[in-house]
KOLPA-624465 format. One record per residue (C-alpha): residue number from 1; x, y, z. Coordinates in steps of 0.05 Angstrom, whole numbers, plus 5000, padded with zeros to 4 digits. Example, Ala and Ser with C-alpha at 12.3 -4.5 7.8 and 13.67 -1.06 7.14 Angstrom:
BEGIN
SITE  nr   px   py   pz
SITE   1 5246 4910 5156
SITE   2 5273 4979 5143
***
This chain:
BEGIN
SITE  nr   px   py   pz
SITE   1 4615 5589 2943
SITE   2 4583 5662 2941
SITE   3 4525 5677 2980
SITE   4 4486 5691 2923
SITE   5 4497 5623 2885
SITE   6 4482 5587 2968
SITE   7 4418 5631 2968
SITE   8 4403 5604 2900
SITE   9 4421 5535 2915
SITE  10 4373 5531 2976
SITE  11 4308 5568 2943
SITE  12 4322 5514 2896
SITE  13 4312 5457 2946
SITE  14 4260 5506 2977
SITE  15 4221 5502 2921
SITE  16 4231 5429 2913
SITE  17 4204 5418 2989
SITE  18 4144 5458 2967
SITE  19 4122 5422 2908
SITE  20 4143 5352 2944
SITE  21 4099 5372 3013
SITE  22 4046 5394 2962
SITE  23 4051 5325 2931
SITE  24 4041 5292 3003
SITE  25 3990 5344 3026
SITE  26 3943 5321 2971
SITE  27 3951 5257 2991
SITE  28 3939 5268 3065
SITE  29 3869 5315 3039
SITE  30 3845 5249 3004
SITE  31 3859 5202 3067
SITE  32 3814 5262 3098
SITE  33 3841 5259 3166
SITE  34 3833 5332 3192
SITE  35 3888 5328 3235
SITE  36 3941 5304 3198
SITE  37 3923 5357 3141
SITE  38 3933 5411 3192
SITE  39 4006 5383 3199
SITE  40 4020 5367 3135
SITE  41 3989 5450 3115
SITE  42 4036 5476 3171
SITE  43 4093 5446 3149
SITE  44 4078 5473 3081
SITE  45 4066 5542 3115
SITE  46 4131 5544 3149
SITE  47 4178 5520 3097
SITE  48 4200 5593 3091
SITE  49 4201 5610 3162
SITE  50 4267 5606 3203
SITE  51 4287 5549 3248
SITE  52 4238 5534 3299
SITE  53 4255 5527 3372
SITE  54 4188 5497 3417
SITE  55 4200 5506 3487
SITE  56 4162 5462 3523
SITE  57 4157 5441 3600
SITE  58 4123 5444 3661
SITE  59 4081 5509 3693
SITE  60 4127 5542 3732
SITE  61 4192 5511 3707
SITE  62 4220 5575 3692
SITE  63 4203 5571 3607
SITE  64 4187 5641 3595
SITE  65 4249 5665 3638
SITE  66 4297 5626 3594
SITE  67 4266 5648 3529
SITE  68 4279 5723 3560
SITE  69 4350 5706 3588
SITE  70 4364 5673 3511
SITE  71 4339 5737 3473
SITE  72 4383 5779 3528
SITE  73 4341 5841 3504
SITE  74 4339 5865 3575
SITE  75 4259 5871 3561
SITE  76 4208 5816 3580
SITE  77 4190 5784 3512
SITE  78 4150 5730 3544
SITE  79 4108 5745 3599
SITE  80 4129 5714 3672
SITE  81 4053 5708 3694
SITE  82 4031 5691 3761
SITE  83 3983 5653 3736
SITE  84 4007 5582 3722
SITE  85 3941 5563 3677
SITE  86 3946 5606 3615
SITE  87 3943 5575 3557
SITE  88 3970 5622 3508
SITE  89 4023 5594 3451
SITE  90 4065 5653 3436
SITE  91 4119 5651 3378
SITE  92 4169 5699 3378
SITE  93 4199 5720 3312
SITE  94 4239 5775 3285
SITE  95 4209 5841 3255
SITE  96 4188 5908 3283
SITE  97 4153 5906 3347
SITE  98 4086 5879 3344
SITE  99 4041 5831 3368
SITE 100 3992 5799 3323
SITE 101 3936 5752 3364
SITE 102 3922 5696 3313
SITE 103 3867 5671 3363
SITE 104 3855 5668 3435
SITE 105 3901 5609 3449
SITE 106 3959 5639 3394
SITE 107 3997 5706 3389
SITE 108 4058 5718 3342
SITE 109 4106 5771 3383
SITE 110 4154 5810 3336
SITE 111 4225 5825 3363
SITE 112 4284 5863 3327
SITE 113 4334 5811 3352
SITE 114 4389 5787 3316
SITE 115 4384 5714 3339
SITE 116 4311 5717 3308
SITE 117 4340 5722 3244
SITE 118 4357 5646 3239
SITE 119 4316 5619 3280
SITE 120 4236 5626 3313
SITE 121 4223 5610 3380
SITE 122 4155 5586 3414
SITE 123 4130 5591 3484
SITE 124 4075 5541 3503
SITE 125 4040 5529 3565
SITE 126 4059 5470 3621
SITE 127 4052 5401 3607
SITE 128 4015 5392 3663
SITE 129 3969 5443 3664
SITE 130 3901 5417 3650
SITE 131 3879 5461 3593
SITE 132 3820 5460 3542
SITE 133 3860 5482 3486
SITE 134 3932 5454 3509
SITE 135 3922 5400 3450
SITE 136 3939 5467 3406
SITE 137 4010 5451 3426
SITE 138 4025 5382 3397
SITE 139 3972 5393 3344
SITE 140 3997 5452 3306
SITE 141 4076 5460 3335
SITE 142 4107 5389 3354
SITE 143 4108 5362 3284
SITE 144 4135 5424 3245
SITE 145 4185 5442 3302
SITE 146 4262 5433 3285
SITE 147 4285 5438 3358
SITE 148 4247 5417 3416
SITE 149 4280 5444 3486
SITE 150 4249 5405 3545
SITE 151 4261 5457 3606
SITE 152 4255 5423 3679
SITE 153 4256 5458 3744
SITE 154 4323 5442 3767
SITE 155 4304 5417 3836
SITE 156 4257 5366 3801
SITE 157 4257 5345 3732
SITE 158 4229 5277 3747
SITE 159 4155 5297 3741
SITE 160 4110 5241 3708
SITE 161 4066 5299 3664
SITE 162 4135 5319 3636
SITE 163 4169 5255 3616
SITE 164 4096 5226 3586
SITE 165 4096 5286 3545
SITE 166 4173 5269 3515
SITE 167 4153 5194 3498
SITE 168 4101 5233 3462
SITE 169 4152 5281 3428
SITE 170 4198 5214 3416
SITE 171 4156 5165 3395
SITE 172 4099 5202 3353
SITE 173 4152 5252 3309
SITE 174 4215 5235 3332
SITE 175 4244 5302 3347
SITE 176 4306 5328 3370
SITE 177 4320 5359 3437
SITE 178 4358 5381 3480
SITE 179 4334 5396 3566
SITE 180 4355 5446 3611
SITE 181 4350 5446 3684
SITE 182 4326 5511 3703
SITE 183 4335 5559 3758
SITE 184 4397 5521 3776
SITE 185 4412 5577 3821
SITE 186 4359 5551 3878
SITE 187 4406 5484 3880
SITE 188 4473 5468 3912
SITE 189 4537 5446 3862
SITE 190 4526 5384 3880
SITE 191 4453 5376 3878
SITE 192 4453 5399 3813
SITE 193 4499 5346 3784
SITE 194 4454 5295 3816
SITE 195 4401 5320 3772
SITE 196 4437 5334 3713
SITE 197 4462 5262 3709
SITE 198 4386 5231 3728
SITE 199 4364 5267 3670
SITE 200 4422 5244 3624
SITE 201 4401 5170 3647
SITE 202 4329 5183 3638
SITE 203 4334 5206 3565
SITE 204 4379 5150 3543
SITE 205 4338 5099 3574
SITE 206 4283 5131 3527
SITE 207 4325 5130 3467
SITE 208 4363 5190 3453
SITE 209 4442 5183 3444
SITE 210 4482 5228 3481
SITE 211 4428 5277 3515
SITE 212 4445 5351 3513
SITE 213 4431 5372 3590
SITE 214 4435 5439 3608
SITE 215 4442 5477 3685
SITE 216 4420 5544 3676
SITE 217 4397 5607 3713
SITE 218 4357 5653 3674
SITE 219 4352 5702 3736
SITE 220 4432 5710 3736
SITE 221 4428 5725 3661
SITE 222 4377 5766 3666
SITE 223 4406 5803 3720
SITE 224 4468 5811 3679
SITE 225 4515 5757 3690
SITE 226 4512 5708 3626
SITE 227 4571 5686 3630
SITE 228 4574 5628 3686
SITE 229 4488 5623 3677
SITE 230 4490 5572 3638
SITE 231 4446 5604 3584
SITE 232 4512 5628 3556
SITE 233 4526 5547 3546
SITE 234 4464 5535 3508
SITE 235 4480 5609 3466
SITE 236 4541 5567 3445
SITE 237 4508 5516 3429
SITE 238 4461 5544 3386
SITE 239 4523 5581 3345
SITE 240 4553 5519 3338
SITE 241 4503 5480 3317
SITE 242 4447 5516 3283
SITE 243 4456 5597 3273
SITE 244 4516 5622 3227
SITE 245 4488 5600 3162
SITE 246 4471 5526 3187
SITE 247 4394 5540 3201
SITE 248 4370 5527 3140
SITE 249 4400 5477 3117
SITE 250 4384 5434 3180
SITE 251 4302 5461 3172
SITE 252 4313 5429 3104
SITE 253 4333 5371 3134
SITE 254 4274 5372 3187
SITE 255 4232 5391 3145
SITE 256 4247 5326 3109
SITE 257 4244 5289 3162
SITE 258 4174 5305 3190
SITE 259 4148 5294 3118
SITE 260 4186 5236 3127
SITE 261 4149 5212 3193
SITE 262 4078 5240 3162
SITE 263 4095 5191 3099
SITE 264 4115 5136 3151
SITE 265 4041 5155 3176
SITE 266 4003 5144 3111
SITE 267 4055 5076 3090
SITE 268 4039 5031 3153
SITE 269 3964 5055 3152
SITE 270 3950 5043 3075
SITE 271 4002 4978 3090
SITE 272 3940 4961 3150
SITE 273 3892 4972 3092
SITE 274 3917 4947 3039
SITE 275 3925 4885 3074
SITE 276 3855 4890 3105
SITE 277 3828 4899 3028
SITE 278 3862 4835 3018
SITE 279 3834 4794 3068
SITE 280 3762 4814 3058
SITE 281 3765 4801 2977
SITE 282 3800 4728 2997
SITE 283 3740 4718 3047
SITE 284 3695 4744 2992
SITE 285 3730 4697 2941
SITE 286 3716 4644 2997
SITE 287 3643 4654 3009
SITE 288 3634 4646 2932
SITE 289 3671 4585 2925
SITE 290 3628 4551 2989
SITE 291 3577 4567 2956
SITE 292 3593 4530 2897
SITE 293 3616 4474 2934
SITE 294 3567 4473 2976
SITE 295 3512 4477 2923
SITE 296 3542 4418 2876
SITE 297 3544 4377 2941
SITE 298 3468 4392 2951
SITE 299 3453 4377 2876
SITE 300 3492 4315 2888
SITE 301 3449 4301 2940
SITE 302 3385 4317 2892
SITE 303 3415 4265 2850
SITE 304 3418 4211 2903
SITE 305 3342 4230 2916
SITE 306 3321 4229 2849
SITE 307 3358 4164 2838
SITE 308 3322 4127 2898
SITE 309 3259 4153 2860
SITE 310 3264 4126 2799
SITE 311 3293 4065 2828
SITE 312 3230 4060 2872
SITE 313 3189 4073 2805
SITE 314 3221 4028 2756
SITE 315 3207 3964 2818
SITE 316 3131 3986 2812
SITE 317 3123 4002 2740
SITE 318 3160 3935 2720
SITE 319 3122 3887 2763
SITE 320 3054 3920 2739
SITE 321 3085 3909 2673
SITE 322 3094 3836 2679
SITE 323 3021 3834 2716
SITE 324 2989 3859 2659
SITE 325 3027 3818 2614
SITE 326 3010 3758 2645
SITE 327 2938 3781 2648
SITE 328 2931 3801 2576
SITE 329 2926 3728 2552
SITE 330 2879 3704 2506
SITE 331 2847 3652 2540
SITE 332 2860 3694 2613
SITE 333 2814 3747 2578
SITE 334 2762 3699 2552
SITE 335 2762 3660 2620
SITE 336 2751 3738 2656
SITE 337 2700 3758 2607
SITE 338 2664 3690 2629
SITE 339 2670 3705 2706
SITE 340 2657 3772 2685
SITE 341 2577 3756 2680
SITE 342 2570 3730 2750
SITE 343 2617 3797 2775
SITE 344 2632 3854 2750
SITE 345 2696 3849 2788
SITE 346 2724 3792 2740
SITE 347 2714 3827 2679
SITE 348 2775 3843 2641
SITE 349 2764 3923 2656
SITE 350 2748 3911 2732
SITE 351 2815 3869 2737
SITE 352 2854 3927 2701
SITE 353 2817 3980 2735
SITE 354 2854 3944 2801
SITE 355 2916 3940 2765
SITE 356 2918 4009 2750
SITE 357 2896 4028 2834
SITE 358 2943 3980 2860
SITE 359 2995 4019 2821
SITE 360 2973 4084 2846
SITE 361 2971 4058 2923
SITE 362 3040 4022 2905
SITE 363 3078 4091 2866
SITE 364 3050 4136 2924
SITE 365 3080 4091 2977
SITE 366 3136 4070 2945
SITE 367 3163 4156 2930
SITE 368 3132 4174 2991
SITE 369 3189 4131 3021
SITE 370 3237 4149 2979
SITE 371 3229 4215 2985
SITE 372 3229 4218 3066
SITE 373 3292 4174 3065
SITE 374 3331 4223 3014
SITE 375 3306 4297 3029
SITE 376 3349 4294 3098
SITE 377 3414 4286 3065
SITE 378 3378 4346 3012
SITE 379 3360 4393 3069
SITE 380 3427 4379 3118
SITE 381 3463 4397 3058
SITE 382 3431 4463 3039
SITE 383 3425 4472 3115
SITE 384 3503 4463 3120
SITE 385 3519 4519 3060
SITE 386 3472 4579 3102
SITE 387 3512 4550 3171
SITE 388 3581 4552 3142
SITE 389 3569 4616 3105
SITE 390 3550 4643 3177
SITE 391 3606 4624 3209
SITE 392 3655 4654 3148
SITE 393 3618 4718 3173
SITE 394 3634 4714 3253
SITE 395 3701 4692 3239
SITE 396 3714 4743 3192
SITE 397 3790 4765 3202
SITE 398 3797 4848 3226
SITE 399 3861 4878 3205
SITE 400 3841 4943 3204
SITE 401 3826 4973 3274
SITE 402 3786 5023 3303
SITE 403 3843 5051 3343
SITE 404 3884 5059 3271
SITE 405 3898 5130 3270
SITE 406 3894 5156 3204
SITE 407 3852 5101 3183
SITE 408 3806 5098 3245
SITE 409 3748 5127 3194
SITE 410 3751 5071 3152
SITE 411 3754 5021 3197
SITE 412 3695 5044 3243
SITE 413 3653 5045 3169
SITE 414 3678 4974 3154
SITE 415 3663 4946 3232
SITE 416 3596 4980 3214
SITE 417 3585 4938 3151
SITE 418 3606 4872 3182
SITE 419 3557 4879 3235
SITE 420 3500 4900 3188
SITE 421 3525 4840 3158
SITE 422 3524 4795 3207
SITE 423 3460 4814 3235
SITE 424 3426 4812 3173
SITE 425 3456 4743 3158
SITE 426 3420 4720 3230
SITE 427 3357 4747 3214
SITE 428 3365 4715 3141
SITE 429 3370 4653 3172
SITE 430 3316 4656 3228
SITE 431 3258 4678 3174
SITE 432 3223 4632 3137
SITE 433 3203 4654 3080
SITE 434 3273 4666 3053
SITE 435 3274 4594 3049
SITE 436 3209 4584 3006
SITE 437 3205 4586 2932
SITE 438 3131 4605 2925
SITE 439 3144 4580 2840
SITE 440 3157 4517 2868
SITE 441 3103 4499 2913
SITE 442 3032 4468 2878
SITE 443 2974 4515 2884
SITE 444 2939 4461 2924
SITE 445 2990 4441 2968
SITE 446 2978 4435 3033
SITE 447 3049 4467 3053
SITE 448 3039 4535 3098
SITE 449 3111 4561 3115
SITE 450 3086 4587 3182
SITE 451 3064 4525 3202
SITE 452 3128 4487 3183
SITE 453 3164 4473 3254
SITE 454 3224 4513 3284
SITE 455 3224 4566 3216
SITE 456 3279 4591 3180
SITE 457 3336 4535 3159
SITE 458 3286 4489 3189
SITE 459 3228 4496 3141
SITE 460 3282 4474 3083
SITE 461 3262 4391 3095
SITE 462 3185 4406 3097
SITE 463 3199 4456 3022
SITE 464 3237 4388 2986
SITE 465 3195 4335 3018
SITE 466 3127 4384 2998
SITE 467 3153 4401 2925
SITE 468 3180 4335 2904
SITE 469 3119 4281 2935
SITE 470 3077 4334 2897
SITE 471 3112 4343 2827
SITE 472 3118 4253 2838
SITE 473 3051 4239 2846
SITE 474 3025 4298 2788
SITE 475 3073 4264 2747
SITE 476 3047 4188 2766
SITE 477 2975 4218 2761
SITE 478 2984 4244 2693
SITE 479 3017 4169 2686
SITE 480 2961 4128 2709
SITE 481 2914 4179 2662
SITE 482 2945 4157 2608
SITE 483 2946 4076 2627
SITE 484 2873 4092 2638
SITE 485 2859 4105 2569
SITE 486 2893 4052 2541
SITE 487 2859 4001 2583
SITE 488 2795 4024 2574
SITE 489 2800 4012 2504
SITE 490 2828 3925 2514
SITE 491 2772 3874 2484
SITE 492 2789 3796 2478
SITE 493 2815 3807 2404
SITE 494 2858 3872 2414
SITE 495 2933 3858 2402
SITE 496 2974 3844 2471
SITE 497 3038 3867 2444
SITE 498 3009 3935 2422
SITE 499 2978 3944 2494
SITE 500 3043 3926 2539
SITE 501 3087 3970 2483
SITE 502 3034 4026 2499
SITE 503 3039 4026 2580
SITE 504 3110 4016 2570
SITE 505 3117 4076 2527
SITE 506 3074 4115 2582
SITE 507 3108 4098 2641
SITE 508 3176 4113 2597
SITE 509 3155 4187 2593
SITE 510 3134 4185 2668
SITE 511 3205 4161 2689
SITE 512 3238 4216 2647
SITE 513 3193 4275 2672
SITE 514 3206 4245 2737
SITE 515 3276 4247 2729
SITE 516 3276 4305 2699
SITE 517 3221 4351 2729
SITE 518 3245 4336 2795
SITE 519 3322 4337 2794
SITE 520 3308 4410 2751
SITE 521 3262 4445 2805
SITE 522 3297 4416 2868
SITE 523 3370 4439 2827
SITE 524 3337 4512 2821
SITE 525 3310 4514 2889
SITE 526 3384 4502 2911
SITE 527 3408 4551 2856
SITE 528 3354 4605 2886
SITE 529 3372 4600 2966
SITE 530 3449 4601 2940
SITE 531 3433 4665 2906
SITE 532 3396 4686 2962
SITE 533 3451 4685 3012
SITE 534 3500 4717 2961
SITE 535 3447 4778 2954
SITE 536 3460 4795 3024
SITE 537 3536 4808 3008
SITE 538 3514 4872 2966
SITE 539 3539 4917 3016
SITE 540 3598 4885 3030
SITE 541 3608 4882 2954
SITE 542 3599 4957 2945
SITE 543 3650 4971 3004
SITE 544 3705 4923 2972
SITE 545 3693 4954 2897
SITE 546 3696 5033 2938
SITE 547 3747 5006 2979
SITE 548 3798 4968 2919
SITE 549 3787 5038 2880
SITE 550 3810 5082 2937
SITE 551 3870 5049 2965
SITE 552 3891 5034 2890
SITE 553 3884 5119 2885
SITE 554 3919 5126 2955
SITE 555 3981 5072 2928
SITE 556 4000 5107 2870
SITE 557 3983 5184 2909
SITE 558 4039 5152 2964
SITE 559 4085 5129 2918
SITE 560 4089 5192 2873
SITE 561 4102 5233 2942
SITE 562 4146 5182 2962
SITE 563 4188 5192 2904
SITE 564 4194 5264 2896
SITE 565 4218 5261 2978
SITE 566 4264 5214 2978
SITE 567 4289 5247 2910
SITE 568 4306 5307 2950
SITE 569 4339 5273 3010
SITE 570 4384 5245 2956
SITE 571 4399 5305 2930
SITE 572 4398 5349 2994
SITE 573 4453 5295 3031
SITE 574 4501 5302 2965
SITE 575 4499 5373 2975
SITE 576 4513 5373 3040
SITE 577 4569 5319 3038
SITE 578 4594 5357 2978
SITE 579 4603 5425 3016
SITE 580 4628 5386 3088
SITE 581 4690 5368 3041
SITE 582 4702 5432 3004
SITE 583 4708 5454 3079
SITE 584 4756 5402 3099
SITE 585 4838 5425 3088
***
């Protein structure tokens, strides 16, 4: 294939790289995690740049030497300074000589070297040098590098700064590289190979499959004998491996693969919070449905109540029915309205003047029972929905976790909105008047919430047993009113039947506006604290609703980037396996 169709074949796949890292760098702008937009922008940056060597390793391990010994310009490229804390990145690419400071902590250096052509190299600072800006290293290099070489002072490559620094490399971007053993000179044959095998063992235990480990002496290259430095070793290497045409192609490939890694990123955090999205609108869901539950159990329990009421009515209203049908005789009358001249107590309207107070004392007593009896079960119940609801809350399931990464934002904001949550749940619980219905209670009740003992859940009881003996013995009044009226009107001759049809007919409507009056208010005043508690879920609503929106936005962000990527790598490994065989005799 002609160089001008290979040239045209990889600005092709260039260009393809650029739109697909565009794709994922919107993405990574709308997770709005500053530093993975930096890496994501860099990589975009240095799509068109050659292959990228970072040389990495500890202060005084002989870095800058090897980068000068591997240029073999016979001029010091990087500085060999005394002093082992600088903290100046320098990257060393080909062009005119120049040097360009970036910033204080970066310098590009310029070099008309032919290896430069193909590939970029990068001095950093030691691993263990304790440095303000040393994070510039991992943050802006690491993840866009194609090569990483790990240089050790020969005589110890076993430092702890070092090796924490590689399960960095290894485990955070998974980048290739190779380690030399520098100023091998310093060590005996022997000594050496001790060295060079520990560090073979050391890598493999860490992962890497057959560890490139080379001795070198950047002095003796330096000084003019490559050959039998070592450096010559890892010149060969490079030709083998990455310079004659190969660079490219392989910073295609890393290229890939560090989107690759960012994308892996972005999939298990949006996989953390998609999940966590989950989970809070089932424990949503389940709040609601307690709630229901819990509030037809309550209303179940205003039944019962209401039942033992009217029970406890119609035993009162029907014996004073067959009292005053017994006493509505005619000769019971006549013999009354006889007695009635020696007292008035006799007569028939003293006799159903009693009736009617007897009644009264009897109604009172009777619902007053009742009601203490049945507004237990009434207030446990309601007491039970606010306690369970409370305990949803503490027991709340976290997915999502501060320490997340990418996500960490979100999660801090949604820690932050379960303990709002919670806290305003306790104090919900702990004040009374969230647990008074001021429509409910009489004007002339005697019922003061801050009197009512213990507060909060606690003042539930003294609301029902308040609101319903009230509402019972208005509606008994208005009963007894009524009976009042009738009776005052009875003479020997009026008709019997008329009169018990009449108190019948007036305790009837009492017994349905007890029924009713009652079961409706105490029904509402379980309806309102339900509604109460489900108010204080507004913020936690908003964050699901904000929450469902985004990651819905991030899902179908990740999987447009996902496709375009993997697209490529499809496409990039045909080509590759198409032009390995065109090679082959």
């Amino acid at each position: 294939m002609s160089h001008e169709i290979v040239d045209a074949t990889l600005r092709g796949f260039k260009i393809r790289l650029s739109e697909a890292i565009k794709t994922l760098h919107e993405l990574v702008e709308r997770i709005n995690n500053p530093q993975l937009a930096e890496n994501t922008s860099d990589l975009r940056e240095r799509i068109r740049e050659p292959f990228m060597f970072v040389i990495v390793g500890e202060v005084k391990s002989g870095k800058s030497s090897f980068i000068n010994a591997l240029l073999d310009t016979g001029e010091e490229i990087c500085k060999v300074a005394p002093d082992p804390c600088t903290d100046t990145i320098q990257q060393v690419l080909y062009g005119e000589e120049e040097v360009i400071v970036i910033n204080e902590y970066l310098k590009k250096v310029f070099h008309p070297v032919d290896i430069l052509k193909e590939i970029a190299i990068v001095d950093t600072p030691g691993t263990n040098t304790i440095i303000q800006h040393h994070q510039e290293i991992t943050q802006r290099f690491i993840p866009v590098s194609d090569l990483i070489v790990f240089v050790f002072e020969a005589k110890n490559p076993y430092r702890q700064s070092a090796w924490e620094f590689f399960d960095f490399i290894s485990a955070e971007w998974r980048k290739k590289v190779i380690f030399v053993l520098q100023q091998a000179d310093l060590m005996t044959p022997e000594d050496l190979q001790v060295n060079i095998r520990g560090v073979a063992r050391q890598a493999e235990k860490k992962g890497i499959t057959d560890p490139k480990v080379f001795a070198v002496s950047a002095k003796q290259a330096i000084d003019g004998a490559l050959e039998g430095s070592g450096v010559d070793l890892v010149i060969d290497y490079i030709n083998a491996n990455i310079t004659g045409g190969k660079a490219p192609w392989l910073k295609l490939e890393n290229n890939l693969t560090t989107a690759g890694e960012i994308m892996s990123k972005i999939g298990s955090g949006l996989e953390q919070r998609q999940k966590q999205l989950r989970e809070d609108q089932g424990f949503r869901k389940e709040v609601v449905e307690t709630l229901e539950n819990q509030g037809k159990q309550s209303k179940k329990q205003v039944k019962l109540l209401v039942e033992n009421m009217i029970a406890g009515y119609d035993s009162i209203t029907t014996e004073a029915e067959k009292t005053l049908g017994r006493g509505l005789g005619f000769f019971t009358l006549i013999k009354r309205s006889v007695k009635s001249i020696f007292s008035k107590k006799e007569s028939p309207t003293g006799w159903l003047t009693e009736l009617t107070d007897k009644m009264e004392v009897s109604l009172k007593q009777e619902l007053t029972k009742k009601v203490n009896d049945g507004v237990v079960s009434v207030a446990d119940s309601i007491q039970q929905m606010a306690k369970m609801i409370q305990l949803k809350i503490q027991h709340n399931k976290t997915i999502l976790k501060t320490d997340q990464g990418i996500f960490a934002d979100i999660s801090e904001k949604r820690v932050q909105v379960m303990q709002e949550l919670q806290e305003a749940f306790t104090d919900f619980l702990n004040r009374t008047e969230n647990f008074v219905d001021e429509s409910l209670i009489p004007r002339d009740s005697q019922f003061t919430p801050d009197l009512a003992k213990g507060g909060g859940l606690a003042v539930i009881g003294v609301v029902i047993a308040t609101v319903t003996k009230s509402m019972a013995f208005d509606i008994t009044g208005g009963i007894l009113s009524a009976v009042g009226i009738i009776f005052a009107g009875i003479t020997v001759g009026i008709k019997r039947q008329k009169v018990i049809k009449s108190f019948a007919s007036e305790v009837s409507k009492g017994r349905t506006a007890l029924k009713e009056d009652v079961s409706g208010k105490l029904e509402n005043y379980v309806e309102t604290i339900e509604r109460r508690i489900d108010q204080k879920f507004h913020d936690f609503d908003a964050m699901i609703q904000l929450e469902a929106r985004e990651v819905s936005l991030l899902s179908e962000k990740y999987q447009h980037a996902e496709q375009l990527l993997k697209s490529l790598k499809m496409d990039l490994v045909d080509h590759l396996e198409e032009e390995a065989n065109k090679d082959q005799p």
